[in-house]
C-alpha positions in Angstrom: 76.0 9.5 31.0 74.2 8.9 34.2 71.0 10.9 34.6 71.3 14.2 36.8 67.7 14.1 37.2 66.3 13.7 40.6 63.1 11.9 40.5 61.1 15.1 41.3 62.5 16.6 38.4 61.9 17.0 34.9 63.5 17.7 31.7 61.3 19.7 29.8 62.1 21.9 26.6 61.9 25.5 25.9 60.3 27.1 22.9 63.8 28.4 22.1 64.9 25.3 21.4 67.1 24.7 25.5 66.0 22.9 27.8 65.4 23.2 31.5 64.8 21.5 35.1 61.6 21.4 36.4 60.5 20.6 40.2 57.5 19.2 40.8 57.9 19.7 44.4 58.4 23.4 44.2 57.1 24.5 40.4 59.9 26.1 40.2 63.0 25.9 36.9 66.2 26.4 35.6 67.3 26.6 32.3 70.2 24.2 30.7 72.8 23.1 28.5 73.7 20.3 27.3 77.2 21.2 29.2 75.9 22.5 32.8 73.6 19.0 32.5 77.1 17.3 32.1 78.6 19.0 34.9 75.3 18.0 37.5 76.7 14.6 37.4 79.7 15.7 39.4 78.6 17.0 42.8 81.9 18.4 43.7 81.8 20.6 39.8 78.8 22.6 40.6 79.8 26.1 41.8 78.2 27.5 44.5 75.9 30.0 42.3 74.5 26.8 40.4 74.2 25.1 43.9 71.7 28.0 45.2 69.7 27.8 42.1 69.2 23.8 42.7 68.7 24.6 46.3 65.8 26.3 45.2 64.6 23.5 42.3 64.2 21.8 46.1 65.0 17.9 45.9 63.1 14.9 47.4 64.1 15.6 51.1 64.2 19.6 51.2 61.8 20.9 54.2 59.1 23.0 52.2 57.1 24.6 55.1 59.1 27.9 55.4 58.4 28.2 51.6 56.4 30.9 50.6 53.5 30.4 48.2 53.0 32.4 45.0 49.9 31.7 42.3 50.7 32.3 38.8 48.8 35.2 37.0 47.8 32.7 34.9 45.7 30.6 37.3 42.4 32.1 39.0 39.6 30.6 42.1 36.5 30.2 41.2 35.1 30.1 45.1 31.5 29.3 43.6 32.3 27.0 41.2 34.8 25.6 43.9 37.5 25.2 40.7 40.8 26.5 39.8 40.5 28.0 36.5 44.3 27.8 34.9 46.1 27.9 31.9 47.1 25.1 29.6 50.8 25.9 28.1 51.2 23.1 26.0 48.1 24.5 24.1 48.9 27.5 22.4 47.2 28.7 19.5 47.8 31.9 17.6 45.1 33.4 19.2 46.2 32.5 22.9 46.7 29.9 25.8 43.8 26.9 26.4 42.5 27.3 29.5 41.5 24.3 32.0 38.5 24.0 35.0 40.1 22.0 37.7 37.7 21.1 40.9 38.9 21.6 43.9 37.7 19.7 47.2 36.2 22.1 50.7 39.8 22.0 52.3 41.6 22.8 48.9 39.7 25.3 48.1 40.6 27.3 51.4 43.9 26.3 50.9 43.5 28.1 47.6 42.2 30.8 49.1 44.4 31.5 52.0 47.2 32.4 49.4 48.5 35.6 49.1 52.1 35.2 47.2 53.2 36.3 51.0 51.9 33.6 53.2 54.4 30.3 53.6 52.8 26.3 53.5 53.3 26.7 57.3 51.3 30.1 57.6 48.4 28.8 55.5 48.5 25.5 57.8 48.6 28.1 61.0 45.7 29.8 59.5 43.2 27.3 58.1 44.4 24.7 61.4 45.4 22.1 58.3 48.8 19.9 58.6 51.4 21.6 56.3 51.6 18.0 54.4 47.6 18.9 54.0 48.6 22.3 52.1 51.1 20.5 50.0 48.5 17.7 49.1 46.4 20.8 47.5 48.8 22.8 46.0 50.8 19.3 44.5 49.0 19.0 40.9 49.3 22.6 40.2 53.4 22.9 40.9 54.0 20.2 37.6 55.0 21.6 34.0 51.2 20.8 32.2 49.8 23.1 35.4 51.9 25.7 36.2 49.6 27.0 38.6 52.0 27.4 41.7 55.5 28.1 42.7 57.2 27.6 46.3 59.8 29.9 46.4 62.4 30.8 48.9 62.3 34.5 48.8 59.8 36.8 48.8 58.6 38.4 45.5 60.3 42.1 44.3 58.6 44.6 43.9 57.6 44.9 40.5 58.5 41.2 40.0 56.6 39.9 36.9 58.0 36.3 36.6 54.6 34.6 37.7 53.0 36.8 34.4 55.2 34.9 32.4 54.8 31.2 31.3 57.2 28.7 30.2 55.0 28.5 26.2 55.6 26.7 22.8 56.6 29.2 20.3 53.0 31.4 19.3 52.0 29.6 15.6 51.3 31.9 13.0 47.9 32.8 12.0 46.0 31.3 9.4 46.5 32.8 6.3 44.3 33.2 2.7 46.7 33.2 -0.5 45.7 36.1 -2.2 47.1 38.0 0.9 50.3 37.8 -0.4 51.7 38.1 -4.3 54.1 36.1 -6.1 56.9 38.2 -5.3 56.2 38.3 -1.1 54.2 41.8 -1.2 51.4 41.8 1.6 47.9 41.8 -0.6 44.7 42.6 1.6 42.6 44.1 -0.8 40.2 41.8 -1.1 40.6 40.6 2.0 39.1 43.7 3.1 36.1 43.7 0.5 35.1 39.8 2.3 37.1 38.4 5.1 36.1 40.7 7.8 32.2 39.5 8.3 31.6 40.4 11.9 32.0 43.8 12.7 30.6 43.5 16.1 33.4 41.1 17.3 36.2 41.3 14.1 38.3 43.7 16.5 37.6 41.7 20.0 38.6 38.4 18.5 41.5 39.2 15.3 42.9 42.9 15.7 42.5 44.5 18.6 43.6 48.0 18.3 44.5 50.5 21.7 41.4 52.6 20.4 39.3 49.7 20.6 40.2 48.7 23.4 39.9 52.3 25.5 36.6 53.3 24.1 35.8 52.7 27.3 36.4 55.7 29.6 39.8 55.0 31.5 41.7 56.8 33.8 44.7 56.8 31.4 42.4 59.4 29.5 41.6 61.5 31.9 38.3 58.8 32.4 37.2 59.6 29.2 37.1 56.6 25.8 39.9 57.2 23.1 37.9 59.0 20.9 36.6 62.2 23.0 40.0 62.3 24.4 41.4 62.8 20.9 39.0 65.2 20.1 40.2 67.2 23.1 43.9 67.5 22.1 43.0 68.6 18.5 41.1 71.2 19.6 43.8 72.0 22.5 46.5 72.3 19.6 44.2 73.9 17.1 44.5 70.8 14.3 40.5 70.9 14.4 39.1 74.5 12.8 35.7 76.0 12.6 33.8 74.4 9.8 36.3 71.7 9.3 35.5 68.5 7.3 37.1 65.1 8.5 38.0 62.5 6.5 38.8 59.1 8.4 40.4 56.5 6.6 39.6 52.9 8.5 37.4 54.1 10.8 36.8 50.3 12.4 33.4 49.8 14.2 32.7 53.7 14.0 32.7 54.2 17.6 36.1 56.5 17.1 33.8 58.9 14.9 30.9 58.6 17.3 32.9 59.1 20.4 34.1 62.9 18.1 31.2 63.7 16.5 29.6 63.5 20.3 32.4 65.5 22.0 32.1 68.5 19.1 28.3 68.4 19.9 28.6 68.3 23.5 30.7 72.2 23.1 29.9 75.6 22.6 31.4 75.7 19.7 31.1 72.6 17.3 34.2 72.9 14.6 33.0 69.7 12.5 30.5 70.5 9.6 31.2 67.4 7.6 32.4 63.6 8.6 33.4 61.7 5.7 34.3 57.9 6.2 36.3 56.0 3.8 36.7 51.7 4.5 37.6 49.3 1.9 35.4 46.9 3.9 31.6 46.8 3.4 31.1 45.2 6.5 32.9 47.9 8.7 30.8 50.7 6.8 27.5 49.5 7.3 28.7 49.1 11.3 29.5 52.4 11.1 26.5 53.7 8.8 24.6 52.7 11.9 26.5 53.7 14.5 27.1 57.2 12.9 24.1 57.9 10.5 25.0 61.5 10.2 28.2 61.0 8.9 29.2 60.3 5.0 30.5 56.8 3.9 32.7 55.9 0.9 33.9 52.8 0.0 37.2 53.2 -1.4 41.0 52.7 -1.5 43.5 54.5 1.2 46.4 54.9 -0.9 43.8 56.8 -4.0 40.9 58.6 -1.9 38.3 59.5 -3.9 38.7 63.0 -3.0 38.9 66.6 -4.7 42.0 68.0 -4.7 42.5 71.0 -1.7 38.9 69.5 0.2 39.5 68.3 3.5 40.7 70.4 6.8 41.5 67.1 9.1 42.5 62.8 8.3 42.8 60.7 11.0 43.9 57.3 10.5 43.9 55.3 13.6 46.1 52.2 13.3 45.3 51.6 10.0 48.4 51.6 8.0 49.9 48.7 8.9 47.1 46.8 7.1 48.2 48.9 3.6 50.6 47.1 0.9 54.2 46.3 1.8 56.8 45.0 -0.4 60.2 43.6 -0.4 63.1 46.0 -1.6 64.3 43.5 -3.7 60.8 43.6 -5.7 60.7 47.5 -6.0 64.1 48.7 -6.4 63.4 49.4 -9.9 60.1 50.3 -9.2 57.5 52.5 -7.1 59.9 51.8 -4.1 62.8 53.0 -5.8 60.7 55.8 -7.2 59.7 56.9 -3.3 63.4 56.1 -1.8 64.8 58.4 -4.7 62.2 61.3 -4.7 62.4 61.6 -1.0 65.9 60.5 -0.2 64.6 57.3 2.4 67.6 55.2 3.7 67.5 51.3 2.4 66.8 49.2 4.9 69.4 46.5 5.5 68.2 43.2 4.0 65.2 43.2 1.3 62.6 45.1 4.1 59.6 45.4 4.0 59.1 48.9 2.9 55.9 50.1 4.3 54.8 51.6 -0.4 51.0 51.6 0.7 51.8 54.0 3.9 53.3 56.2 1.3 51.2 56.0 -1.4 48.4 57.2 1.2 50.0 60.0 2.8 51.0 61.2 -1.2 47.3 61.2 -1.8 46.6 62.9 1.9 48.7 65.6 1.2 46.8 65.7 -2.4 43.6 66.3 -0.3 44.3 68.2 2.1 43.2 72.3 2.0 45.9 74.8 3.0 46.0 74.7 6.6 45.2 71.3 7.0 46.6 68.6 9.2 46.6 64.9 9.2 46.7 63.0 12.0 47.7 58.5 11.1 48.8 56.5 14.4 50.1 53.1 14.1 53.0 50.7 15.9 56.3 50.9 14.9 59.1 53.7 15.4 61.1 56.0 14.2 64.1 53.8 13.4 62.3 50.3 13.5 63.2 48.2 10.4 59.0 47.4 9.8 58.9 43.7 10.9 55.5 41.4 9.8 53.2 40.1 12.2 52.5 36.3 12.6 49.7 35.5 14.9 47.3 37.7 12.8 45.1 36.0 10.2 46.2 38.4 7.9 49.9 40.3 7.5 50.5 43.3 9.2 53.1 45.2 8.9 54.8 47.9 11.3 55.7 51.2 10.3 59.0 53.0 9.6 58.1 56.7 11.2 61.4 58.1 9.7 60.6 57.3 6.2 56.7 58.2 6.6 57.9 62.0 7.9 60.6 62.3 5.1 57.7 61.1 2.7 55.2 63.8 4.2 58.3 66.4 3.9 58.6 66.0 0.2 54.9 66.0 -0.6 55.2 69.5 1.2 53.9 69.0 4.7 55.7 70.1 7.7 55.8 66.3 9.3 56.3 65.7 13.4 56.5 62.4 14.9 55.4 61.9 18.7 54.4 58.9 20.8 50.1 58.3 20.6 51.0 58.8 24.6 52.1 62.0 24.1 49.6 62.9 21.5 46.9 62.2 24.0 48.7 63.3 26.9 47.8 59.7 28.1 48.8 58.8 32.2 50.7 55.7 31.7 50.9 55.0 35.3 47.7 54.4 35.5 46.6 50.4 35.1 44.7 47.3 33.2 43.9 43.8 33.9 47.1 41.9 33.0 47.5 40.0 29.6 47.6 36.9 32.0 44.0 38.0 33.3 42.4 39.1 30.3 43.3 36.1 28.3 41.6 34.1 31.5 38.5 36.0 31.8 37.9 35.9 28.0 37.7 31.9 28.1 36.4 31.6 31.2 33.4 34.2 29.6 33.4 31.9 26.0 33.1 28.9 28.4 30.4 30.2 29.6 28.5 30.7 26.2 29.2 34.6 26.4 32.0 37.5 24.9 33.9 39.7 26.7 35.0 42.2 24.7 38.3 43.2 24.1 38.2 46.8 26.1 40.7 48.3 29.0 39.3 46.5 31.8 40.7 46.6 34.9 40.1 44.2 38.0 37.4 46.5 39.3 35.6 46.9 35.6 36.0 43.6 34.4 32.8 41.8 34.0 32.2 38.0 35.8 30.3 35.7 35.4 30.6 34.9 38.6 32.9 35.9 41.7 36.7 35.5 40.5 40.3 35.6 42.8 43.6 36.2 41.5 43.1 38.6 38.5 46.2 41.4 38.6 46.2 44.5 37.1 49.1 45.9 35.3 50.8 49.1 34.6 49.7 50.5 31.1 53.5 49.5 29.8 52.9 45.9 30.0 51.0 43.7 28.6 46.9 44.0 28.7 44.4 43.7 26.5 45.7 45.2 23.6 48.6 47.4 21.9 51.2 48.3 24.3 51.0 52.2 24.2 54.6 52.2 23.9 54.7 50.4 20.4 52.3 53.4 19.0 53.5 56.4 17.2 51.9 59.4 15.3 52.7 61.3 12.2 51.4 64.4 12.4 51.6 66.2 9.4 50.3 70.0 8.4 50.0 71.4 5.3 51.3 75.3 5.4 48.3 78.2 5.2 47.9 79.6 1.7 50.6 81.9 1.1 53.3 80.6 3.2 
């Protein structure tokens, strides 16, 4: 067959396993078969929908001046450093993209400057008094497949257009992975990955498992610019979940900034309603994080799914996004077994397939409700959904596992808890039009930060709050549905679960 190629395009394949047309002239692609690369060797076979989306591919001779041009989120100006700072997509690891420092000349870099994903090559030319063949010369190695950087497009960008967010990636590898995380029979196993694979507190949940508490323990105007964990103390108390007197138990408490962030709010009222914090991790290193960061507070090392707890002796649990980490097994391996056991006793729906069934998730909230006084209420957030079929995931360096809501309520239900399910959003009454620096961004000021020899953490920043290293153009902020820094709120979910007052 003769090649349908024009020699400014490429052939480059897709992580899904097609293939698509590339312009280097333009950066811009489409996506093929086998059979529409067939039909591009026939002129006259090409209907006029395909021909407007090779008009736009642009060939050797199209005029490019009245096209307008648009930087990837994925590419930043460094005016100082006089470099674009851009992503690498052919170097993906399970922990994100490779970034790249490209230098830039004086002229390039106005060039680079001048754009506004509104301007056209022959506006920049008008305004920085360049040729438009100078503006092309500039923008040229950042419009290829191995530097993205650029697109020349013929229309103006949507509102609420996201494509230049997006790049064209390998699949995401999974994490690596220790063997006693998982058994024999396919069960997720972090036990002892929890008593010795998480070393760092300080960094372990800016760098592996970033959680959306983690991430807003910074005040954010999502939560009414207050962190995560003051805001959640003011909706307990709003819906009365937190009584006079009340002892907490917190199962997972991470770094220990959620507890400081509630113990600090109850202090900061009239009216204190905690008496007694109790902290349970099955990680050493997360307890003495949070032994210093909350020395008033009680910690126990221990197991969520058998707290070593009196019967009847705790008025509030929280678990924040914790239960994902807890055992999950196959059906196939339980059926006969504790799975079984639960699906029977509380009449859960199999899933289709062999699962996962979230059995640690249970087991907890069967010892929660154990624990809990008459009156009390426990509170465990985690993604998932109600109906979700829990999926595994990959990029972590340890299986995680989301959670079925539906079976966790009907679970609560027949240890005798009223059970409610409500989006986190909800739960803290969170503003979700409200913004955060882009995934793209984030990802791009964390390595340009680690090339620097220094961390960003993993928080909510947004282009104003995000700290530099030195001045930075391009970085986009996002709506709170899209992808930033962390969890999309969206994917989050609460069982709330109360256990009647004595004689009801």
């Amino acid at each position: 067959m003769t090649s349908p190629l024009r020699s400014c395009w490429d052939l480059i394949q897709l992580a899904d396993g097609r293939q698509a047309i590339w312009s280097n002239r333009t950066g811009r692609h489409l996506p093929v078969t086998p059979a529409l690369l067939e039909r591009l060797t026939n002129p006259y076979a090409i209907p006029p929908a395909l021909r407007g989306r090779l008009d736009d591919l642009a060939d050797e001779s199209a005029p490019l001046r009245d096209r307008i041009v648009c930087r990837s989120a994925w590419a930043l100006v460094l005016p100082t450093q006089m470099v674009l700072w851009h992503a690498v997509p052919s170097k993906r690891t399970a922990g994100g993209v490779a970034w790249r420092s490209s230098p830039l000349s004086g002229p390039d870099l106005a060039v680079h400057l001048t754009v506004n994903n509104s301007r056209t090559v022959a506006g920049i030319a008008h305004k920085l008094g360049f040729s438009d063949q100078a503006v092309l010369r500039a923008l040229a190695p950042f419009l290829r497949a191995d530097q993205p950087a650029y697109q020349l497009r013929q229309v103006p960008l949507r509102p609420r257009d996201r494509s230049l967010h997006h790049l064209l990636l390998p699949k995401r590898p999974d994490g690596p992975r220790r063997p006693d995380q998982t058994d024999h029979e396919g069960g997720t196993t972090l036990g002892q990955w929890h008593e010795d694979g998480i070393t760092d507190a300080a960094k372990h949940f800016d760098n592996v498992e970033t959680t959306f508490a983690h991430a807003f323990a910074v005040p954010h105007p999502a939560l009414g610019s207050l962190p995560y964990g003051a805001r959640l103390y003011d909706r307990l108390r709003e819906r009365s979940l937190l009584p006079p007197g009340a002892t907490v138990l917190e199962v997972g408490p991470g770094t220990g900034q959620l507890a400081r962030d509630l113990l600090d709010a109850d202090q900061g009222t009239d009216t204190p309603c905690i008496a007694r914090y109790i902290r349970l991790d099955r990680s050493p290193a997360l307890l003495a994080a949070q032994n210093e960061r909350v020395p008033e507070s009680e910690g126990i090392h221990g197991d969520a799914t058998a707290l070593p707890l009196p019967d009847g002796s705790v008025d509030l649990v929280l678990s924040n996004e914790v239960i994902a980490d807890l055992p999950a097994v196959p059906w196939s391996v339980g059926s006969d077994g504790e799975v079984g056991h639960f699906i029977s006793r509380h009449g859960l729906s199999p899933l289709p397939g062999t699962g996962p069934y979230n059995l640690g998730a249970w087991k907890m909230v069967h010892d929660v409700a154990r624990v809990l006084r008459p009156g009390g209420t426990a509170v465990l957030t985690e993604f998932g959904n109600v109906e979700e079929i829990p999926t595994e995931t990959r990029h972590l360096n340890h299986p995680e596992v989301s959670i079925h809501f539906r079976h966790l309520a009907l679970v609560a239900a027949g240890c005798g808890l009223h059970a409610e399910l409500e989006p986190v959003q909800t739960l803290l009454d969170a503003d979700v039009h409200t913004s955060w620096l882009s995934r793209a961004a984030f990802e791009g000021m964390r390595a340009l930060h680690h090339s620097q020899g220094l961390h960003l953490e993993a928080r909510a920043w947004t282009t104003r709050t995000v700290p530099r290293p030195f001045p930075v153009e391009g970085l986009t902020d996002v709506s709170l549905t899209e992808d930033g820094s962390a969890p999309v709120l969206s994917r989050l979910w609460a069982l709330i679960a109360r256990r009647p007052p004595a004689g009801l």
